[in-house]
C-alpha positions as CSV (number, residue, x, y, z in Angstrom):
1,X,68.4,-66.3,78.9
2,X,68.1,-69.4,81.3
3,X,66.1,-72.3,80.5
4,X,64.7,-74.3,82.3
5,X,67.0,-77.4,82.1
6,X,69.9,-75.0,82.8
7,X,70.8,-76.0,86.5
8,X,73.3,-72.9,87.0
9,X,71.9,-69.8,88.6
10,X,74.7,-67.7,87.2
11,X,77.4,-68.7,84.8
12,X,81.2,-68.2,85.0
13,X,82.5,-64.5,83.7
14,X,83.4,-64.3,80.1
15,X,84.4,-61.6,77.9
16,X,80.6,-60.8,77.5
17,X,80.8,-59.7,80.9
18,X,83.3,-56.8,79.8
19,X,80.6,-55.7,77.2
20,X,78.3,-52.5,77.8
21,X,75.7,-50.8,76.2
22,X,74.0,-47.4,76.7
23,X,70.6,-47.5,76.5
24,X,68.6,-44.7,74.9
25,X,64.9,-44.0,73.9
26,X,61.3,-43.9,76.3
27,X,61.3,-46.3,78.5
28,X,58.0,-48.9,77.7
29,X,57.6,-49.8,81.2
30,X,54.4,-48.0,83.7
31,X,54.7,-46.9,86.8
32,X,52.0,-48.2,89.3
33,X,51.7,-48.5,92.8
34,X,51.9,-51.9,94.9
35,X,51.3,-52.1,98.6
36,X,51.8,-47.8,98.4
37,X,55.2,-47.9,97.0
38,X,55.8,-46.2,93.7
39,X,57.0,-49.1,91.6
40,X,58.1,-49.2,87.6
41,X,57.4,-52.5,86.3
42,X,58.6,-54.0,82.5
43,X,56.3,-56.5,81.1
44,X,57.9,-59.0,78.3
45,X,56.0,-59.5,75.2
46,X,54.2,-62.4,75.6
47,X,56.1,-64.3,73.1
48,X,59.0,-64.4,74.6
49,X,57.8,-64.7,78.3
50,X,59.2,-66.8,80.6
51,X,56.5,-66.2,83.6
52,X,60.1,-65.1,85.4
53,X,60.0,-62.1,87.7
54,X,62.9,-60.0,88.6
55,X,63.2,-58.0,91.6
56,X,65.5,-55.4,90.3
57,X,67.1,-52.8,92.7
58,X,68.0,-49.2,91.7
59,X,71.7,-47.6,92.9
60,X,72.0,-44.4,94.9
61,X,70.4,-42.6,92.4
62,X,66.8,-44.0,92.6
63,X,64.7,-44.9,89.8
64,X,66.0,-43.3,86.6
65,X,65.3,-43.3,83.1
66,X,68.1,-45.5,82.5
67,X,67.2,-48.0,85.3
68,X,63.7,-48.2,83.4
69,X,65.5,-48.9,80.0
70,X,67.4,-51.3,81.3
71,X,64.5,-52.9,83.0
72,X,62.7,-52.8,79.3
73,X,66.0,-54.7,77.4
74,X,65.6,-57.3,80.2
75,X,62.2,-57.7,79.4
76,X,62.1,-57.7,75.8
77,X,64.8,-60.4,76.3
78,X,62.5,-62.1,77.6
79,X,64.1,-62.5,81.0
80,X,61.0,-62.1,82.7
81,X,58.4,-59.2,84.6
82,X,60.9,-56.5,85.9
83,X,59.6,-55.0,89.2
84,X,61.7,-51.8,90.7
85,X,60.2,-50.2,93.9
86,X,61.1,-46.7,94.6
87,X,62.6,-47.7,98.4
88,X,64.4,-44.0,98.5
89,X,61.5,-42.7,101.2
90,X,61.8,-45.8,102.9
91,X,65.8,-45.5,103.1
92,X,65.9,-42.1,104.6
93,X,65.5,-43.3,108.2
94,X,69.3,-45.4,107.9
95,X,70.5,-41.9,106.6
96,X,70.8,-40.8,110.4
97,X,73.8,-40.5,112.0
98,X,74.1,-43.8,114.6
99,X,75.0,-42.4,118.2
């Protein structure tokens, strides 16, 4: 987790890097709707908030139960509000063949 003091937006690649986890479980997060895009948000606890927010981007696959889980550990980490919008309708129009 960054602190404030910590004037590095992303640090150098260690061997945590080459670490993975599955997640498992329900995710914690609710699914709401801002602006009229289906959106799954992760809220930290409050006492290990950060008043961060993270825009966080699902693959090819959309939103998933393990993009939600992972949105939850980053919360509960403490890493800060974990927005995901469902952009998949809004991507179908670039799925046309260009002429």
């Amino acid at each position: 987790m960054s602190t404030v003091e910590d004037p590095l937006l992303a640090k150098p690649v260690d061997l945590c890097c080459l670490k993975g986890s599955i997640h498992s479980g329900e995710p914690a997060g609710k699914a709401v709707q801002i602006g009229g895009v289906n959106t799954y948000v992760a809220t930290p606890h409050a006492m290990v908030s950060n008043d961060n927010v993270l825009l966080f981007f699902p693959d090819a696959f959309g939103l998933q139960i393990s993009n939600f889980l992972t949105m939850d550990a980053f919360a509960a980490c403490g890493e800060g509000e974990a927005y995901a919008p469902d952009l998949g309708p809004y991507l179908e129009a670039f799925s046309e063949p260009l002429e």
